[in-house]
PAROPA-147843 format. One line per field, with one value per residue (C-alpha): x, y, z. Coordinates in nm, 4 decimals. Example, Ala and Ser with C-alpha at 12.3 -4.5 7.8 and 13.67 -1.06 7.14 Angstrom:
// PAROPA-147843
X = c(1.2300;1.3670) .
Y = c(-0.4500;-0.1060) .
Z = c(0.7800;0.7140) .
END
This chain:
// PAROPA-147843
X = c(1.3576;1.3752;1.0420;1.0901;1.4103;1.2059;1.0022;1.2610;1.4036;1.1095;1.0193;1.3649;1.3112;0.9797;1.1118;1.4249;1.1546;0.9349;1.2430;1.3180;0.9391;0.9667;1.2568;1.1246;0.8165;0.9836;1.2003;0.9089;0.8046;1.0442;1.0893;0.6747;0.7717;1.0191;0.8977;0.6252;0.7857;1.0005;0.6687;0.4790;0.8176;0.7775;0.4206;0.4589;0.7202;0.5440;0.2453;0.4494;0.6001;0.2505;0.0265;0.2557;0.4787;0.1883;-0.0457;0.1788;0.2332;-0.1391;-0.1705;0.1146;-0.0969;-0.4470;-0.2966;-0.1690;-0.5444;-0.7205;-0.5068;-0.5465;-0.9198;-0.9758;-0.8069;-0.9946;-1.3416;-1.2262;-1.1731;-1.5178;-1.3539;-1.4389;-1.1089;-0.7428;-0.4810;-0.2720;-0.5459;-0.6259;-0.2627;-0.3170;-0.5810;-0.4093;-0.0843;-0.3818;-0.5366;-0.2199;-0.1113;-0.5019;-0.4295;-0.1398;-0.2774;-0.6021;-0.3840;-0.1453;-0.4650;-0.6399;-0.3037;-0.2653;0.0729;-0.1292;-0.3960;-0.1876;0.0144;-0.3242;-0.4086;-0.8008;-0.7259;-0.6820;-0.8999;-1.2259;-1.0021;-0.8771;-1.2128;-1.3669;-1.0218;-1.1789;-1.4719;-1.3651;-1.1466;-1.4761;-1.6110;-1.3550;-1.4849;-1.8118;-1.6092;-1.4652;-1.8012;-1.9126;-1.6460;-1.6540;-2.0472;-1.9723;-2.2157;-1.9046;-1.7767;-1.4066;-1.5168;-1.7554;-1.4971;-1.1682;-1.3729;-1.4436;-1.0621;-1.0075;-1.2584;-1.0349;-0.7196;-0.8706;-0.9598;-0.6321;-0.4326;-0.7067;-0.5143;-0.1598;-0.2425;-0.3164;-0.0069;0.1973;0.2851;0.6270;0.7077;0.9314;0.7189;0.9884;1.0171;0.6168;0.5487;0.8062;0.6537;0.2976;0.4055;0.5253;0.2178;0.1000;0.3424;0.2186;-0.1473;-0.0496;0.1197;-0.1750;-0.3826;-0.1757;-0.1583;-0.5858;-0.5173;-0.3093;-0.5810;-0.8162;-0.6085;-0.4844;-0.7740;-0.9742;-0.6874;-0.7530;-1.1511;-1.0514;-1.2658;-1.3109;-1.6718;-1.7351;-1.7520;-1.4523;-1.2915;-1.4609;-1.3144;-0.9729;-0.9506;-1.0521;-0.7706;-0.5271;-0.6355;-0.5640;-0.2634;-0.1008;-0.2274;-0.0833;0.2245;0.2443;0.1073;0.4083;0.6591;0.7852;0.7111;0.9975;1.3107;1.6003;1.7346;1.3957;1.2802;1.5122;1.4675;1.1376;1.2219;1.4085;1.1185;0.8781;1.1303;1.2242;1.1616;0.9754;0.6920;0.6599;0.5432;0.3145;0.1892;0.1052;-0.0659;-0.2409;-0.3598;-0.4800;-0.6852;-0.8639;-0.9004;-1.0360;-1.3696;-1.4335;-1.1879;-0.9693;-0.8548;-0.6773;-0.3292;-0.0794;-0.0435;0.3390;0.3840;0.1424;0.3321;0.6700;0.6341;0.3840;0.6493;0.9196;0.7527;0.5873;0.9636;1.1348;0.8110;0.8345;1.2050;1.2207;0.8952;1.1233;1.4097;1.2695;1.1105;1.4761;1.5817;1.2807;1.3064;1.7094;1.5676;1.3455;1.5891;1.7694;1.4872;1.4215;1.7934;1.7833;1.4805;1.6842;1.9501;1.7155;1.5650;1.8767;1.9863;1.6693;1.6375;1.9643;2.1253;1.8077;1.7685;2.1068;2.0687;1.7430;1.9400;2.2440;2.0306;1.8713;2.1840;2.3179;1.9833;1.9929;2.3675;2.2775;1.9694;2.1504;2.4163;2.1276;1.9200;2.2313;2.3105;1.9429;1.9101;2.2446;2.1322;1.7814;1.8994;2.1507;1.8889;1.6528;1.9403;1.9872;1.6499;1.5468;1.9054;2.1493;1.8954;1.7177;2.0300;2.1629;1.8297;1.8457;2.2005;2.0498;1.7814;2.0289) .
Y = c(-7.2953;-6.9253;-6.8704;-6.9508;-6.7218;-6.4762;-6.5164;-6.5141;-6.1485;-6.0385;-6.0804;-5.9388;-5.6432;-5.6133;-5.6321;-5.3832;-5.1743;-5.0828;-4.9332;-4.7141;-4.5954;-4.4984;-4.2946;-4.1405;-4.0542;-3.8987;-3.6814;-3.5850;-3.4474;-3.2766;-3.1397;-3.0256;-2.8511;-2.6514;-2.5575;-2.4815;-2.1852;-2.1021;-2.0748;-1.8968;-1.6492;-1.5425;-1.5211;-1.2576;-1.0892;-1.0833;-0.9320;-0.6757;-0.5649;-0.4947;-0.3978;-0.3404;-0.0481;0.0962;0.0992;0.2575;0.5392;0.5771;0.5991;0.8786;1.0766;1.0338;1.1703;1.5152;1.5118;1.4790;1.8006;2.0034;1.9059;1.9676;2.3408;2.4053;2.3323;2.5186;2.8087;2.8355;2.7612;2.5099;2.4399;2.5429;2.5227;2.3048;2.0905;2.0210;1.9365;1.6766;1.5174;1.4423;1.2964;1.0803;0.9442;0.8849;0.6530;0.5447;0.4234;0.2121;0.0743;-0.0564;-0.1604;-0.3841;-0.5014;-0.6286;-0.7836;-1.1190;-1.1086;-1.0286;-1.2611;-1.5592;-1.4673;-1.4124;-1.5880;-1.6197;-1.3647;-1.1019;-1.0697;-0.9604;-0.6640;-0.6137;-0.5582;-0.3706;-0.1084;-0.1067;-0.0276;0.2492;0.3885;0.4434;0.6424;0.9129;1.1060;1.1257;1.2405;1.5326;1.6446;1.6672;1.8857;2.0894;2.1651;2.2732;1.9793;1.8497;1.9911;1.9389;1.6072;1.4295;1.5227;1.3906;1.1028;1.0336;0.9749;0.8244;0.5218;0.4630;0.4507;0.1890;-0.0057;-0.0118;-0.0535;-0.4224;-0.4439;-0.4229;-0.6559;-0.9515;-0.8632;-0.9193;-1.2763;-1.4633;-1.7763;-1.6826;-1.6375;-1.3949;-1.1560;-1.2181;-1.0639;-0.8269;-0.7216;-0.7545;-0.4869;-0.2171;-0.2001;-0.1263;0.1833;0.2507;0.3122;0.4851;0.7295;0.7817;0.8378;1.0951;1.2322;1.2334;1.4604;1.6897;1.7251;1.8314;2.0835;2.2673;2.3018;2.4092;2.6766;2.8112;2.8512;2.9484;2.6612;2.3279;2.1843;1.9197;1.5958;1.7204;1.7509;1.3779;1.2712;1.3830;1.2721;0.8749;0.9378;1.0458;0.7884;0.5096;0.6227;0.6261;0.2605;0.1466;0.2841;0.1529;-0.1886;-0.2343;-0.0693;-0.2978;-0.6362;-0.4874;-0.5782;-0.3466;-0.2453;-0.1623;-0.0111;0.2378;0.4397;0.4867;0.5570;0.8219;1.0030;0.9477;1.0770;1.3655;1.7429;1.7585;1.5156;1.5861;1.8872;1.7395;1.5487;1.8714;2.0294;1.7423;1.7259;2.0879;2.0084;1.6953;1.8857;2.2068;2.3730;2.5741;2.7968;2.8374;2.4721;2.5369;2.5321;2.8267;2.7997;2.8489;2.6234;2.3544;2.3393;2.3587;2.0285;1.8800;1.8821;1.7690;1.4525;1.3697;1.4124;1.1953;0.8967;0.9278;0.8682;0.5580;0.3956;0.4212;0.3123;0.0521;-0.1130;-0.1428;-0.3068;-0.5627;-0.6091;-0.7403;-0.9813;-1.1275;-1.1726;-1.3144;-1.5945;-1.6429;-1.6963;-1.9780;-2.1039;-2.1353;-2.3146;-2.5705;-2.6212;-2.6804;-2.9181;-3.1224;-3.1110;-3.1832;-3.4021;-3.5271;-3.6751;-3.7856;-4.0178;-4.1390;-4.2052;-4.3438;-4.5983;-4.7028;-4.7394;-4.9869;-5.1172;-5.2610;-5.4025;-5.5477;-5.7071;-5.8365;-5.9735;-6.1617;-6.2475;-6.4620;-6.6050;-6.7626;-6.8395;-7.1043;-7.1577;-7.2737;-7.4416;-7.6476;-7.7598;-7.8189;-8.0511;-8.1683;-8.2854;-8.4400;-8.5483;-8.6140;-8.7429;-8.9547;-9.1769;-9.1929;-9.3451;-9.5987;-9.7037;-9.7808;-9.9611;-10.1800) .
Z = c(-2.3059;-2.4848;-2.3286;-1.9722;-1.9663;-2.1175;-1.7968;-1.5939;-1.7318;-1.6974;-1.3537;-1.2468;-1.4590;-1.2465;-0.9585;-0.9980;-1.1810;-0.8450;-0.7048;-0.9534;-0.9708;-0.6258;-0.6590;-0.9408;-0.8207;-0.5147;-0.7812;-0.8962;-0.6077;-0.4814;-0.8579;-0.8170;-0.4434;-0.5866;-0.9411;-0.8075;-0.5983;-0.9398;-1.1138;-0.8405;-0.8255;-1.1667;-1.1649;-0.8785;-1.0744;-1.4002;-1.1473;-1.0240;-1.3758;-1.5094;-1.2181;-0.9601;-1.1309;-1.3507;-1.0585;-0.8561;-1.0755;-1.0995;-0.7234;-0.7246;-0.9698;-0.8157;-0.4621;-0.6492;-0.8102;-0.4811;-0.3402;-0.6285;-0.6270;-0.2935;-0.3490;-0.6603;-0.4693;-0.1598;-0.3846;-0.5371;-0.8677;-1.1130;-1.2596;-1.2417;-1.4597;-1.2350;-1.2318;-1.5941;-1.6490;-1.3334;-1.4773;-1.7932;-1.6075;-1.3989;-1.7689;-1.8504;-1.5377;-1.5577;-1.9613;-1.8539;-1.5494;-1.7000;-2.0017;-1.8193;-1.6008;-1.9067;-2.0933;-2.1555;-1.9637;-1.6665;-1.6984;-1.7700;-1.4154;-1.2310;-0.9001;-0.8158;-0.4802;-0.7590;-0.9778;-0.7570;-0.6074;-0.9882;-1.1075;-0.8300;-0.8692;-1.2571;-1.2113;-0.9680;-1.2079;-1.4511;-1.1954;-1.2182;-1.4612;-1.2972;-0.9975;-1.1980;-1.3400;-0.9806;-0.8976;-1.2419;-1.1853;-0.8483;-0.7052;-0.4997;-0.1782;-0.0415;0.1780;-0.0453;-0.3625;-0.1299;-0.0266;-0.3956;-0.4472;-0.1578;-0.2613;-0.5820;-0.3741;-0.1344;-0.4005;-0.4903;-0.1759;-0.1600;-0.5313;-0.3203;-0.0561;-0.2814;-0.5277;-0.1419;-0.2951;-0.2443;-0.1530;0.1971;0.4209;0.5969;0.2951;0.2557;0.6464;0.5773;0.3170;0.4292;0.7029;0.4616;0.3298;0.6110;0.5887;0.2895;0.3953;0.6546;0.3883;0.2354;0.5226;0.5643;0.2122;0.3076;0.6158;0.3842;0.1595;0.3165;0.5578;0.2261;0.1389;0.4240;0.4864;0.1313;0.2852;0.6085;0.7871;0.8547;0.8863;1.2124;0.9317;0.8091;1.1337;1.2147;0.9011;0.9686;1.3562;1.1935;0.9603;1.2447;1.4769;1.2069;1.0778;1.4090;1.4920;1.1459;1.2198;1.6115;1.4913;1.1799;1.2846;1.5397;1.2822;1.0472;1.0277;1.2386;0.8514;0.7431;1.0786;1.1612;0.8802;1.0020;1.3651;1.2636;1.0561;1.3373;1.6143;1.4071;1.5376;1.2481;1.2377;1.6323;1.5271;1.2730;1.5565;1.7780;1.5092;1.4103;1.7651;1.7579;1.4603;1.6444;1.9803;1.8523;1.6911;1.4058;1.2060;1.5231;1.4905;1.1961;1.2037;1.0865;0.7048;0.6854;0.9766;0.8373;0.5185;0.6538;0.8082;0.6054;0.3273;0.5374;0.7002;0.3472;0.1150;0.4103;0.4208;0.0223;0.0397;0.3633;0.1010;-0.2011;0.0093;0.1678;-0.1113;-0.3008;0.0589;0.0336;-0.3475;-0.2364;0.0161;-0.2597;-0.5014;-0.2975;-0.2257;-0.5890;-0.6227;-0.3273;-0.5315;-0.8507;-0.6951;-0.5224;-0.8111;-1.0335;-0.7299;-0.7060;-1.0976;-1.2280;-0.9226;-0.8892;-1.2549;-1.2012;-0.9457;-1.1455;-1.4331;-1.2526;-1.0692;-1.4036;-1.5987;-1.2849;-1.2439;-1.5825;-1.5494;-1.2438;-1.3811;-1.6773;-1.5227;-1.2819;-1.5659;-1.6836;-1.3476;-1.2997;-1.6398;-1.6251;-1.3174;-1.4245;-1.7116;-1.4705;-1.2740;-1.5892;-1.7306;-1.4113;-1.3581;-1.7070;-1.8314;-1.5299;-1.2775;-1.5014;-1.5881;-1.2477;-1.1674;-1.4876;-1.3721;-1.0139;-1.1572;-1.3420) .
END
């Protein structure tokens, strides 16, 4: 008899049990969905903490190099002052970048789209002083020493667009499109280079002018292209640098450059740097700006994240645990139920029945 209502338990239990698999298995889904975006949250963060900050601070730095180097060769000097003091704030940035690219931290935060950019920026990087030997031997000239630099920084803009990683795929376009911006800043940080330094010759050679008309050409599309895919709060500050007096007169000379030939191309120095600086401080200052604007829009997605996963996890393995507890009353209390009622129709059927059947018989 004990062994048959073992039996009997036991198929109950089975049979409640499959239930409460499938709702636990469908917790665990949900609870994989949105870890998952927790997880791949911090791993962008962790990305940004250690290559985003220190390679942007590297990128700052090699810019101011370029110009300076670019003045320095235009010159017909090997070195400046300026310069050498550059170059250490550039090792400096260049230490902490390749650091932080090379930590554990890093590495354990990594996604495969990385790490072939990561390496190729690297391997740039080792390059630069071989780049400054050129240009302290006097084997460089302006273009080929600009376009040195400028083959670091696309390295590492291809190091920017795969660190554009966040699970909204709002803040993630958003964000895909001020990079965008920010190439087009240093396309234009390119153009300045090179004008600052051909001013210090006094000409500007036909690749040079082919060079900067590509630059020009791109810029503009970059901006035309990304400027409408922002978002009104992140656009306007934009519209008003690029419909200000001043970089409409960026734009003029700009066009001068493209249009004309030889040394008469080149635009008037104090007018050049008059609006150079103004349309670089203001693009410096909408980047800066806009980036705190963007960083608000993804913490506010990793705060949504938190909260559905605190919901799915916690409600979640509530329910789970709720359903077991009444599972197991309920299969108790019907363990008990078909165990009298199997033992009724046991007694029934070899007790009860059984004499009825000898009394008929008599």
């Amino acid at each position: 008899m004990g062994s048959k209502n073992r039996s009997i338990r036991f198929k109950v239990f089975m049979l409640l049990l499959l239930p409460l698999l499938s709702l636990s298995a469908l917790w665990g889904f949900v609870m994989n969905l949105t870890v998952g975006d927790g997880l791949g949250l911090l791993r962008s963060n962790t990305l940004y903490q250690t290559i985003g900050v220190t390679s942007t601070e590297l990128g700052v730095q090699l810019q101011a190099e370029r110009a300076l180097s670019a003045s320095v060769v235009s010159s017909g000097r090997r070195t400046s002052t300026e310069l050498s003091a550059q170059r250490g704030r550039t090792d400096t940035a260049r230490n902490a970048f390749t650091q932080a690219a090379t930590g554990e931290e890093a590495a354990d935060a990594m996604h495969p789209g990385l790490a072939a950019p990561l390496a190729t920026m690297l391997r740039e990087l080792d390059r630069l002083d071989e780049i400054r030997a050129d240009i302290d031997n006097g084997s460089s000239d302006r273009l080929s020493a600009v376009q040195a630099y400028n083959r670091i920084m696309d390295s590492l803009f291809r190091v920017y667009d795969q660190l554009v990683s966040v699970p909204d795929l709002t803040v993630y376009r958003q964000a895909a499109a001020l990079q965008a911006m920010g190439n087009a800043r240093e396309l234009h940080s390119r153009e300045t280079a090179l004008i600052d330094g051909a001013l210090i010759e006094g000409r500007l050679g036909p690749a040079e002018r082919a060079e900067f008309s590509r630059w020009a050409a791109i810029r503009r599309d970059l901006y035309e292209r990304s400027l409408p895919l922002l978002q009104q709060e992140l656009r306007e500050p934009y519209d008003r640098v690029l419909q200000s007096d001043a970089y409409k007169r960026f734009l003029r000379i700009e066009d001068q450059v493209i249009n004309s030939t030889g040394s008469a191309g080149l635009p008037d120095p104090g007018e050049w740097k008059s609006a150079v600086d103004t349309v670089s401080s203001s693009l410096d200052r909408v980047n800066i700006d806009s980036g705190g604007v963007l960083a608000a829009k993804a913490t506010d997605v990793a705060t949504t994240i938190l909260v559905r996963i605190a919901l799915a996890g916690g409600l979640g393995l509530i329910a789970v645990i709720a359903s077991i507890v009444i599972s197991l009353r309920f299969a108790r209390r019907h363990v008990r139920d078909l165990a009298q009622l199997r033992n009724s129709a046991l007694e029934l059927a070899d007790e009860r029945l059984p004499r009825v059947v000898e009394r008929l018989r008599k």
